[in-house]
N, C-alpha and C positions, 0 to 999 in steps of 0.2 A: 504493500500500500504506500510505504512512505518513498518510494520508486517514482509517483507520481508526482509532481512541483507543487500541486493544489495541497495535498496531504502533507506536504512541509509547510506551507503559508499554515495549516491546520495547526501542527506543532510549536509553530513561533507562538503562533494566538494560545496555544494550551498553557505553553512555558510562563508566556505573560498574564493568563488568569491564575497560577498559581501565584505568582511575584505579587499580584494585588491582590490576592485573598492574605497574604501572608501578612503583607503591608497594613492593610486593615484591621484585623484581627490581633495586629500587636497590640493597641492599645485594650482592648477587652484584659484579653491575657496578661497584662502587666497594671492591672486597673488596683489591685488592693495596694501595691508597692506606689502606682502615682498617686493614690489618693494621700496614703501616709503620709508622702513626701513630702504633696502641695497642698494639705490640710483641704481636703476637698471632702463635701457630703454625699449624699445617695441622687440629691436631688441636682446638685453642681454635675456629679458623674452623669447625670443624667441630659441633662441641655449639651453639655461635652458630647458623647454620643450622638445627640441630635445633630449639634451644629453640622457635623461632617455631612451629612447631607441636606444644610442650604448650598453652598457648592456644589455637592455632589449633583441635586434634583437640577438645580438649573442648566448644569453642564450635560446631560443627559441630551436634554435638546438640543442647548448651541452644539455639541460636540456632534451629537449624529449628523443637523443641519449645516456643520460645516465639512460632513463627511465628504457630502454630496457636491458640495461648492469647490472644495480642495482637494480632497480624495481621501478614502484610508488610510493611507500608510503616511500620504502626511499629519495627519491628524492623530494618530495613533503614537507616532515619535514624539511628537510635541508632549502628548498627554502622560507620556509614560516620565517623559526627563520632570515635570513640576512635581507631578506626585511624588517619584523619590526623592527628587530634593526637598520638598514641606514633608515627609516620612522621615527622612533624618534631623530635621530642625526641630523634630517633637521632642528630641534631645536638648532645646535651647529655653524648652517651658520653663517657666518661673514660677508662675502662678495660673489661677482663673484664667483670668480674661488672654493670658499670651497664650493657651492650649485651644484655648477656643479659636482664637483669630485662626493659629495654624490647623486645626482641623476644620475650616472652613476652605482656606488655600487647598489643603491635602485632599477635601472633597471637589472641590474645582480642577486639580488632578487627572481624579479618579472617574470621572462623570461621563467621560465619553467612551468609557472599554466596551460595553455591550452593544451600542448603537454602533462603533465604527467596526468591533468583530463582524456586526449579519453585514454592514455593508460590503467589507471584504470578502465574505464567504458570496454574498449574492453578486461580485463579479466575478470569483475564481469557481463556481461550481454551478453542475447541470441542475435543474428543480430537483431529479429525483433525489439527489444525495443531499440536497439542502437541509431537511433539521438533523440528519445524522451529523454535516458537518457542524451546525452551527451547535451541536451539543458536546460533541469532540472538542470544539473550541471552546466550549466554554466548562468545562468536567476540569479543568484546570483549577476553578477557584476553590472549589468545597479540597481539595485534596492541601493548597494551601491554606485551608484553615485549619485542615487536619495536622499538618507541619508547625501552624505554626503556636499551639499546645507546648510541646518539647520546645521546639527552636528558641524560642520566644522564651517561654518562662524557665528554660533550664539553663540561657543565656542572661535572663535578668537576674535570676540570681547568684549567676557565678561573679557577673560584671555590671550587673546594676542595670537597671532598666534603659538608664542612658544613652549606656554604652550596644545596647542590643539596636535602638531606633537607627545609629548610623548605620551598622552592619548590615540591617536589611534595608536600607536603602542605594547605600552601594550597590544591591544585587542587579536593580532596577537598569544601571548604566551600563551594566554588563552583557543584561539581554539586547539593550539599544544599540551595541556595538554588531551585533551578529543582524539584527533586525533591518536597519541601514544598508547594509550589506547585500543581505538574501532577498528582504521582500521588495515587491514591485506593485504598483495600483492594478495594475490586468495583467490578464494569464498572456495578452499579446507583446507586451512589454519587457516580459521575463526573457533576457538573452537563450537560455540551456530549453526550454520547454520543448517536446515534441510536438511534430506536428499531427501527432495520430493525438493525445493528448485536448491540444487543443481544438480537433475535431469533436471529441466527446464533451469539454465543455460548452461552445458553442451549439453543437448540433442536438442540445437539451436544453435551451431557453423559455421553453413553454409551460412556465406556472400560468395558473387562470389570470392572473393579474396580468399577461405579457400582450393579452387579446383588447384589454379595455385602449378608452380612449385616454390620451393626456390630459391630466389635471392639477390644478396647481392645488401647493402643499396645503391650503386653506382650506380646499375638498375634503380629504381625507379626516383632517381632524376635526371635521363634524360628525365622520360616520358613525354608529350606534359599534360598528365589528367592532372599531378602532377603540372607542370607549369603553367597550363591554371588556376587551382585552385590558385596556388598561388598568382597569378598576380591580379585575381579577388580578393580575399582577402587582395590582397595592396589598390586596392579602395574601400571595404568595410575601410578598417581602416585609407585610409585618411580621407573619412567624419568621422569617431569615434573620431578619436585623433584631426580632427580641431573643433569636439564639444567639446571634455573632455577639452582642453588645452585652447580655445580662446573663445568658446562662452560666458562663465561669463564675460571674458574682453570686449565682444562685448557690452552685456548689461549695464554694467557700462563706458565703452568711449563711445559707440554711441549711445544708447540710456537712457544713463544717469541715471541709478539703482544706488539706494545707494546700498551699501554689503549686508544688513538686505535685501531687495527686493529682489536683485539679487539671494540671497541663496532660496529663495523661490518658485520665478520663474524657478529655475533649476530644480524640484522635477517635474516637468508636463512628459518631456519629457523623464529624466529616468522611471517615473511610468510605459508610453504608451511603454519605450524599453525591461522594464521589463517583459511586455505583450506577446510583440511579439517573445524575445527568449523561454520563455516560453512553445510559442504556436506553435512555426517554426517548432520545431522533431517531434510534435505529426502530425502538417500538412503532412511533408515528408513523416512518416514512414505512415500515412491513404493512401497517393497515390499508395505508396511502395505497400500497401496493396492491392489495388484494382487494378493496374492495373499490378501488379506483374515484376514489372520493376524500380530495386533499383536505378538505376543510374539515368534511367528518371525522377523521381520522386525527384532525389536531384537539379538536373540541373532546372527544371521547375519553383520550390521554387527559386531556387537564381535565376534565368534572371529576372523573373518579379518582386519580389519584391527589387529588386537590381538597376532594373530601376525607378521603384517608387520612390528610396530612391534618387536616384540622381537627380531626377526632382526636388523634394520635395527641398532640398538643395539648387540647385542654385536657384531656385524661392527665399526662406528663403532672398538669398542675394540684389536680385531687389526691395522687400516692403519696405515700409518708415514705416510702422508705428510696433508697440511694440506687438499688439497681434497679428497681419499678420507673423510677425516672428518666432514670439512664437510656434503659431501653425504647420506653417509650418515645423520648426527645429524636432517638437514633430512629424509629419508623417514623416520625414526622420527618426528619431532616431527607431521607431514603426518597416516601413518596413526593416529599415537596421538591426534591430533585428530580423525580421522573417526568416534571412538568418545566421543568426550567427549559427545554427550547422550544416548544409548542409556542408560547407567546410569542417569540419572534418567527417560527415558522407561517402562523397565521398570516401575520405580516408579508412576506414570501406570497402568499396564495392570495392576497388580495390588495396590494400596495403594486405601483410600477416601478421599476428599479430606479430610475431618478427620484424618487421622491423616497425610497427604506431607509435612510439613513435621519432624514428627518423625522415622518413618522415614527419613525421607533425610537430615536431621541426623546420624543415627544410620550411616547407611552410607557417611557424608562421616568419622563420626569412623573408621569402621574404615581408611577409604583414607585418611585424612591422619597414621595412625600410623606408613604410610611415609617422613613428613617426619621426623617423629620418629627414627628409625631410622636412613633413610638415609644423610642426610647426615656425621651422624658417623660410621656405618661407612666413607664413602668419603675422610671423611678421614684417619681407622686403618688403611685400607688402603695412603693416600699417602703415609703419614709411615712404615709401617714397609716397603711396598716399595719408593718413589720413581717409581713410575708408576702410572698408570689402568690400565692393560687388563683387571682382575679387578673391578675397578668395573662398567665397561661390560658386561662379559657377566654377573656379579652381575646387573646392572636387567632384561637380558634374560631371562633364566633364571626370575627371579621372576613377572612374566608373563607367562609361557607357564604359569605353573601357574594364576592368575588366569584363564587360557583353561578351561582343564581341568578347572575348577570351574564355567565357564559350560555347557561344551559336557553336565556330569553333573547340576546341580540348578538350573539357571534351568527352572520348569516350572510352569504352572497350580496354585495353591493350593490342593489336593484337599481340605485339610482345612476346608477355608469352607463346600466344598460340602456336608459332609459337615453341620456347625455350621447349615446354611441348612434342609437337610432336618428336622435336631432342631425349627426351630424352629418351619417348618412345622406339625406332629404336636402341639404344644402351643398 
């Protein structure tokens, strides 16, 4: 597979969702040692967490809308060098308000990796392999969150949380150097590509979206698919960001993990999330396959394993004991993985390729408003009850309606067709 040039562009995008899960999830992991530090509360910890995606949400959109304007791979360079420089500068915190400023930068960063990943994947690949690749691409970050447990906390405590924010930041310039190098915006572009290659990319351009008429970006983000997706994708990423950002705090407040524990125990349930985004586009695009119905086949994947993850979740928050948790948390992370490319696949099946990088900018910021949100409510809710349990079923609760929304308005764009006929007639 990795024979093919496309399947390397795969790899860069994999290597670099591990580097920014790793990046992120430092700060969860190293959270009881910054608070000590910077004499910070549940509810400080709390806004901290949040701030990273007011950057984050806003870059989501300019980043994908600038995918399309400049291309991926330039957009993707730029993004990759700010975030690890503001990742290393978390080293220069003082207080409050200087951890916040930089995790705002380091969410502005960070804000365009999933929108400029599908726009890259949607010029190097034919529809059929589209959400396999764009899961491949993206099965990188759950495995750096899984690394970054040890890495992280077994490095803050050797050398102090400090000294761990440089080192993974460093890593960041490392993949820039090979990334510069290899990738190219089109598969026409790339020096070494075959030409049998790039008859197989080309000669599979026909997602349902590649029939409609052109429309400008202002189209789309009124459609109900585009909303329905999005919203859904807000409660996939509440449960994400109240695992990424609270669950290590859970285990050490409530059930009383030392750090060394704690970082270890976190490795279960990225491994199992690692699994499933994995495993998600190869499921969709087999449905896709057999029942020759792309939409259905993305839609199908996210209700049910969407519902899974939400159960899984608020259960996580009613058990008393450590492995009931554990486990639990690990089948929400699993199925809520098995859904993570479907959202941008939908996308694939009913956006035109000038205009994916946008839209999905655009429905990355509506689901990273959940960063925004969540996390300091679940610290408001720790500091004024002194437990999780209304967290946990909160994240759940929330997508199941994110379901509800898929299962009423994810539907063929009627009005394109309607727009295609007009312009037919003239």
């Amino acid at each position: 597979m990795l024979k093919k040039k496309r399947w390397q562009m795969v790899l860069l995008l994999f290597i670099a969702g591990i580097i920014n899960y790793l990046d992120r999830s430092a700060l969860s992991v190293a959270a009881p040692l910054v608070m000590k530090d910077l004499e910070l509360t549940p509810a400080d910890l709390g806004l901290i967490f949040s701030s990273f995606f007011v950057g984050y949400a806003a870059f989501n959109f300019i980043g994908g809308w600038a995918s399309d304007k400049l291309g991926g791979k330039r957009v993707f360079t730029l993004a990759m060098g700010v975030w690890s420089v503001f990742c290393a500068l978390t080293a220069a915190a003082g207080g409050f308000v200087s951890l916040l400023v930089i995790r705002v930068c380091f969410g502005v960063g960070e804000g365009p990796l999933s929108s400029t990943m599908n726009k890259v994947v949607n010029n190097w690949f034919p529809h059929r392999e589209a959400a396999s690749a764009v899961g491949f691409a993206n099965c990188g970050t759950p495995l750096g969150g899984a690394i970054a447990g040890p890495v992280v906390g077994l490095m803050a405590v050797a050398l102090g949380w400090k000294a761990a924010f440089v080192v993974i930041g460093l890593i960041g310039f490392a993949w820039l150097f090979f990334w510069v190098r290899l990738a190219t915006e089109t598969p026409r572009e790339h020096p070494t590509i075959s030409a049998e290659e790039l008859h197989e990319i080309e000669g599979d351009r026909a997602a349902p979206s590649a029939s409609l008429p052109a429309q400008p970006l202002g189209f789309y983000l009124k459609q109900p698919v585009v909303l329905a997706t999005g919203l859904a994708f807000f409660g996939y990423n509440y449960i994400l960001f109240f695992f990424l950002t609270w669950f290590p705090s859970y285990l050490t407040m409530a059930q009383h993990l030392s750090i060394k524990d704690m970082s270890i125990a976190t490795v279960l349930p990225w491994v199992l999330g690692f699994c499933g985004l994995a495993a998600g586009g190869a499921v969709s695009d087999a449905v896709y396959r057999r029942t020759g119905r792309a939409l259905f086949a993305r839609k199908l994947v996210l209700t049910v394993c969407l519902s899974l993850a939400a159960v899984s979740v608020a259960l996580a928050g009613l058990v008393t004991t450590l492995g009931s948790a554990l486990l639990l948390m690990s089948a929400a992370v699993f199925f809520l993985y098995l859904t993570g490319s479907t959202y941008w696949a939908i996308l694939q099946d009913t956006v035109r390729g000038e205009n994916i990088g946008g839209v999905g900018g655009f429905i990355h910021m509506m689901a990273n408003c959940a960063g925004i949100i969540g996390p300091a409510v679940t610290g408001f809710i720790v500091q004024s009850t002194g437990v999780f349990t209304s967290a946990f079923v909160l994240a759940g609760g929330i997508a199941i309606l994110g379901v509800l929304c898929v299962l009423v308005f994810v539907k063929p764009i009627e009005s394109t067709r309607t727009s295609d006929a007009a312009l037919a007639l003239h």
